[in-house]
C-alpha positions in Angstrom: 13.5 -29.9 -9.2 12.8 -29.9 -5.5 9.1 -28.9 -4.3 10.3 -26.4 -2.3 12.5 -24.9 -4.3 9.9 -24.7 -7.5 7.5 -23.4 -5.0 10.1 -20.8 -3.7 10.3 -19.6 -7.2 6.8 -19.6 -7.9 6.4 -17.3 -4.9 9.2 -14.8 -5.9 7.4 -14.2 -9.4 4.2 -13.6 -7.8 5.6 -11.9 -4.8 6.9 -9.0 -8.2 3.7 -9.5 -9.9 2.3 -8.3 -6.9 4.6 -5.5 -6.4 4.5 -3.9 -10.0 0.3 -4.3 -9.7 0.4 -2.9 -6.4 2.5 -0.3 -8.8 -0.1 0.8 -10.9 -3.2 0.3 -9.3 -1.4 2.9 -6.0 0.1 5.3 -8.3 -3.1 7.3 -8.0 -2.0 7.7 -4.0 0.7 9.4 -4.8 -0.2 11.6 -8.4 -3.9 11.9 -8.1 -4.3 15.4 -6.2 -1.2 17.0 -8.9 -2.8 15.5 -12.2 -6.6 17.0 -10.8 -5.0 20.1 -10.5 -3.5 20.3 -13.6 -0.3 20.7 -11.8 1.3 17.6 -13.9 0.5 16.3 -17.0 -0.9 12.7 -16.3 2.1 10.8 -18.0 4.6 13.3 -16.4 2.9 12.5 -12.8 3.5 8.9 -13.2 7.1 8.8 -14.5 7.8 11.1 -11.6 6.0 8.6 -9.4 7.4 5.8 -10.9 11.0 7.2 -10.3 10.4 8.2 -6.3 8.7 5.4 -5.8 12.0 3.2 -6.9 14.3 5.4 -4.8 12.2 5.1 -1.9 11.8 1.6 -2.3 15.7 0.8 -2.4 16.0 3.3 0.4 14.3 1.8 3.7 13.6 -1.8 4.9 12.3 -1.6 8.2 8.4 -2.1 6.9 9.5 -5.3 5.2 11.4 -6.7 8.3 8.6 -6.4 10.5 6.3 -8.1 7.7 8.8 -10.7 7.8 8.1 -11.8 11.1 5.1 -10.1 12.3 2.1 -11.9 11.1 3.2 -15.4 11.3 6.2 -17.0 12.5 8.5 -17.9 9.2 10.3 -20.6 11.3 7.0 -22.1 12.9 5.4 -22.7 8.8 6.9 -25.9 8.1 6.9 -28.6 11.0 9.9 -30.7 9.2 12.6 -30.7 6.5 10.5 -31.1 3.1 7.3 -29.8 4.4 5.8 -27.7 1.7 3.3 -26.7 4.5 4.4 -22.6 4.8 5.5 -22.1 1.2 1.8 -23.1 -0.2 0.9 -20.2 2.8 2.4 -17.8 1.2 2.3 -18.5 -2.7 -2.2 -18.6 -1.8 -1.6 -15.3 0.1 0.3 -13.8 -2.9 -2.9 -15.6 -5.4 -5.3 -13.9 -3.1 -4.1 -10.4 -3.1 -3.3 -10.6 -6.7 -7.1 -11.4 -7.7 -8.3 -8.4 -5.6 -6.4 -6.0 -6.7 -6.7 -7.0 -9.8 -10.9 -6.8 -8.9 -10.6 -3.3 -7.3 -8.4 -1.7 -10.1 -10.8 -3.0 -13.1 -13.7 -1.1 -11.1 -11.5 1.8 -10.3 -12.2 1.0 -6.7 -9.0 2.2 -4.3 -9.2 -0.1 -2.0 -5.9 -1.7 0.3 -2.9 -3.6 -0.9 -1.8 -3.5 2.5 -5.0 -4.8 3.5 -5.7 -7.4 1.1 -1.8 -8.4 1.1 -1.9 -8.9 4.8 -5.7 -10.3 5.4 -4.4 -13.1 2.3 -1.2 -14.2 4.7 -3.1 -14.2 8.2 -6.3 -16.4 6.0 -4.1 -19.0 4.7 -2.2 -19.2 7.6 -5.0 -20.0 10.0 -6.5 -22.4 7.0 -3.3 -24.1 7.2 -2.6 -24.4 10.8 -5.5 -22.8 12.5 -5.5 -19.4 14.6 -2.2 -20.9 16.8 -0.6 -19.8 13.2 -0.9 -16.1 13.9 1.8 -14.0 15.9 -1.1 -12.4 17.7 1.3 -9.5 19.2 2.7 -8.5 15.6 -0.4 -9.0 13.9 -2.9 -6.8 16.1 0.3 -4.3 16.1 -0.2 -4.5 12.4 -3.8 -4.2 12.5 -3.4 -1.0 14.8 -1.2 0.6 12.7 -4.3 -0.2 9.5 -6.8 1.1 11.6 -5.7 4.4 13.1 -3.3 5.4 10.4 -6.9 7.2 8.4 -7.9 8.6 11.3 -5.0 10.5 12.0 -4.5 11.1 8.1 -7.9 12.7 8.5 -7.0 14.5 11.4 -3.5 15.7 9.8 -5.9 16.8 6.6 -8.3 19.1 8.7 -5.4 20.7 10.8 -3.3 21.1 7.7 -5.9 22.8 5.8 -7.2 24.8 8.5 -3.7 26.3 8.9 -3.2 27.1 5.1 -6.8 29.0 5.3 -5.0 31.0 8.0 -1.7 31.9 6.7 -3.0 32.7 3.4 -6.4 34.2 4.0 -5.2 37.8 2.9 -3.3 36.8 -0.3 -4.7 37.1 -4.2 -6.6 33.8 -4.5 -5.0 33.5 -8.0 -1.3 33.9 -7.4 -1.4 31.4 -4.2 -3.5 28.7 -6.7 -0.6 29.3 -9.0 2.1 29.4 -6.4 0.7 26.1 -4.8 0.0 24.4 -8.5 4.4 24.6 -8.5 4.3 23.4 -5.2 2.3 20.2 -6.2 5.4 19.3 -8.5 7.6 19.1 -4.8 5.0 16.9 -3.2 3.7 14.7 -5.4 7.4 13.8 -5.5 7.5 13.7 -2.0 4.9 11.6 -1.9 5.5 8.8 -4.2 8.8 8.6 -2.3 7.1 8.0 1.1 5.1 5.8 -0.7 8.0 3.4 -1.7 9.4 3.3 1.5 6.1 2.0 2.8 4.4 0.1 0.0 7.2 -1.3 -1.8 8.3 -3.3 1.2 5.5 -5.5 1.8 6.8 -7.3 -1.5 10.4 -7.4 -0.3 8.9 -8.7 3.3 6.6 -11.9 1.4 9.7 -13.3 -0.1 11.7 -13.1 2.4 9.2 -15.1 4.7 9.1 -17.8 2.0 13.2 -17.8 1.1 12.9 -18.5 5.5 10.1 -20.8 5.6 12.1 -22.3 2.3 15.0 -22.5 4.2 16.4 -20.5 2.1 17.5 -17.6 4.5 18.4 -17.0 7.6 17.7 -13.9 9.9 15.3 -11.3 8.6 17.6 -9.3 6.9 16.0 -8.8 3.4 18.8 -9.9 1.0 20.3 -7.2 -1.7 18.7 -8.7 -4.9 15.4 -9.0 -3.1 15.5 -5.2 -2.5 16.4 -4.0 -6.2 14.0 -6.4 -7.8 10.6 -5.4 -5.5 12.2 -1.7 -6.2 12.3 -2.4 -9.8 9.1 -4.0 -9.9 7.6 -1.3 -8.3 8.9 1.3 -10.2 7.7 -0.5 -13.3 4.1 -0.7 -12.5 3.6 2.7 -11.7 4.8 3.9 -14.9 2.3 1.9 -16.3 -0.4 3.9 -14.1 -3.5 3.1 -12.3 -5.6 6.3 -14.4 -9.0 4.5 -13.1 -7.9 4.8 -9.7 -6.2 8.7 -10.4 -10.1 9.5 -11.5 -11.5 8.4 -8.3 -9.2 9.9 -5.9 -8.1 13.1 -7.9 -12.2 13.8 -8.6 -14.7 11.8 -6.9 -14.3 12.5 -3.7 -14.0 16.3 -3.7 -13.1 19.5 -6.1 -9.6 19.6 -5.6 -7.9 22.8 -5.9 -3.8 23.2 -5.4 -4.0 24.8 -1.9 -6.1 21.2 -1.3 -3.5 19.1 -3.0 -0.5 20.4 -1.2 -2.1 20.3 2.0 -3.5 16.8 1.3 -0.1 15.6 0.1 2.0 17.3 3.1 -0.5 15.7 5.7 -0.6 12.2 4.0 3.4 11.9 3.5 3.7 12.6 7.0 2.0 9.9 8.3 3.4 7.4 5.9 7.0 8.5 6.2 6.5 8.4 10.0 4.9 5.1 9.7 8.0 3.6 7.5 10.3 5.6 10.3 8.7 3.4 13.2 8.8 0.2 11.0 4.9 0.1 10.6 3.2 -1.1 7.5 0.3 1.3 6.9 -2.4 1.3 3.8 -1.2 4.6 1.8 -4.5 3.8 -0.3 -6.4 4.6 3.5 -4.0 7.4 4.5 -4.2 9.5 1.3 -7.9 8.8 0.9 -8.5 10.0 4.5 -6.2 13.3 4.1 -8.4 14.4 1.4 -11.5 13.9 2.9 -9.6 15.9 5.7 -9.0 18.6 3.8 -12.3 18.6 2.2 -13.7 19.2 5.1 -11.6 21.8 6.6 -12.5 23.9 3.6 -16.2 23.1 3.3 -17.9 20.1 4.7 -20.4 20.0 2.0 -17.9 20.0 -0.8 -16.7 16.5 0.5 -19.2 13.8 -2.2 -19.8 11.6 1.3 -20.9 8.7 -0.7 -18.4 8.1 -3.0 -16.4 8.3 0.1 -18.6 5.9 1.9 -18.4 3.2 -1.0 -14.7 3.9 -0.3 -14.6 3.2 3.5 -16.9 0.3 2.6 -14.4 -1.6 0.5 -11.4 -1.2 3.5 -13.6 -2.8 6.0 -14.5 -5.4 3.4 -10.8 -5.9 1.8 -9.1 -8.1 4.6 -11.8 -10.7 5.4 -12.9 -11.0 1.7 -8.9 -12.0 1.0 -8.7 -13.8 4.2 -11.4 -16.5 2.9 -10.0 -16.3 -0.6 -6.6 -16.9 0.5 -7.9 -20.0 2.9 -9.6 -21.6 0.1 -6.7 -21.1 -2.5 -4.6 -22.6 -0.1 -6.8 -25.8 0.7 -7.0 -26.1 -3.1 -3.1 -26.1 -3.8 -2.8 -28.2 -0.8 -3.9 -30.5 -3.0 -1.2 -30.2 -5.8 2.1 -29.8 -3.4 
């Protein structure tokens, strides 16, 4: 069998390993706030999530266009016809991100697949072909988009919150608890849509950078079967579900009552959805974390546990350079091999 081609395969498995562990260890995003609540049964939260996140998944593309292109140039890998060079790029990215996922979900840690997934394909890049590698304009857009997303995911968390306390100030604090426990039902649906028109894509964006860099492909539209198979794989890991990760984010960061989860869910959709709208991969790890600790701290500043949320903020700024160097030395070692 051609190198290229066995490689090519190779990258699509791992590219749906990827997808249906980015599955399970992100259902939390999407279900944590519901299941806290008591608002879903824990096995009826993920098989809603695990349904959304497959529609959403099939529904948008945009996200994995721009990851197609964005952080390297796919037609720039591979100097000459038979040059493995950009194939072993991306089947050491997809290694990388794997392992720390894999790392953070064991330890119940919610840490980036968006970051480790994209700070895995700019490290073996540049340990391939050195920083002349990156698209520099796509990447930092990228990068942008990682950064600021939280803070406005905060942001939308605190104003969301702080209009809830106002509208419903007057109203029989257990009626509106049970009014907003329905509500969870609605969002957390809502939610592990928007997270499948984000998350899902990054998958469906990796292979078809290598089917190009392959050539494979041509063009950056993501082909059919490419589509249903990340949305499948997706779908698949989060009914499996991530209930380490549901712990952390439903508990651990702060009490979370239904008037918290709603607002929480409303904010962090939002951004995501807008995010997927504009064709911008964002962390939905980052952006639902931040909402919460938004919220938290609309409703009462002290009831936010600031150092589980430190350890949290401490893995995302950690996350992209630790799989940058993993991915760099995973690729000089199957430079070896291919």
């Amino acid at each position: 069998m051609d190198t290229i081609l066995l490689i090519t395969i190779l990258i699509v498995i791992f590219a749906l390993v990827f997808d249906f562990i980015n599955g399970f260890h992100d259902t939390a995003n999407a279900i944590a706030t519901s299941v806290s609540t008591r608002a879903l049964k824990p096995r009826t939260a993920v098989y809603l999530a695990a349904g959304m996140n497959f529609i959403g998944a099939i529904t948008f593309v945009g996200v994995a266009k721009a990851l197609t292109k964005d952080i390297v140039d796919p037609y720039s890998l591979n100097a000459f016809d038979g040059d493995t060079t950009g194939s072993v790029v991306i089947l050491a990215a997809l290694f990388s991100a794997i392992t720390w996922n894999l790392v953070t979900w064991y330890f119940g840690i919610p840490s980036s697949s968006s970051h480790t997934l994209i700070g895995s394909v700019a490290g073996a890049a540049i340990a391939a072909a050195g920083f002349d590698a990156l698209n520099y304009s796509g990447f930092i857009k990228i990068l942008q988009a990682l950064l600021f997303s939280p803070i406005i995911a905060f942001a939308a968390g605190f104003l969301m919150m702080s209009l809830f306390k106002v509208i419903f100030k007057d109203m029989n604090l257990y009626r509106t608890n049970k009014g907003f426990r329905t509500m969870q039902i609605g969002t957390a649906a809502l939610q592990s849509f928007t997270h499948g028109t984000n998350d899902a894509q990054k998958a469906m964006g990796i292979i078809t950078l290598a089917l190009i860099a392959g050539g494979l492909h041509q063009g950056d539209d993501i082909p059919f079967w490419v589509r249903f198979a990340a949305a499948c794989a997706m779908g698949l890991g989060t009914s499996v579900g991530g209930y380490k990760i549901i712990k952390t984010v439903g508990g651990k960061i702060m009490k979370i009552r239904p008037v918290n989860g709603v607002a929480a869910d409303l904010a962090s959709a939002s951004i995501i959805f807008g995010a997927t709208l504009i064709h911008l991969p964002v962390s939905t790890t980052h952006v639902i974390s931040s909402s919460i600790m938004g919220v938290g701290t609309a409703h009462r500043v002290k009831g936010v546990k600031w150092g589980m949320a430190r350890k949290i903020v401490t893995t995302w700024v950690i996350t992209m350079p630790i799989s940058a160097v993993m991915a760099g030395v995973i690729y000089y070692f199957l430079s070896l091999f291919f």
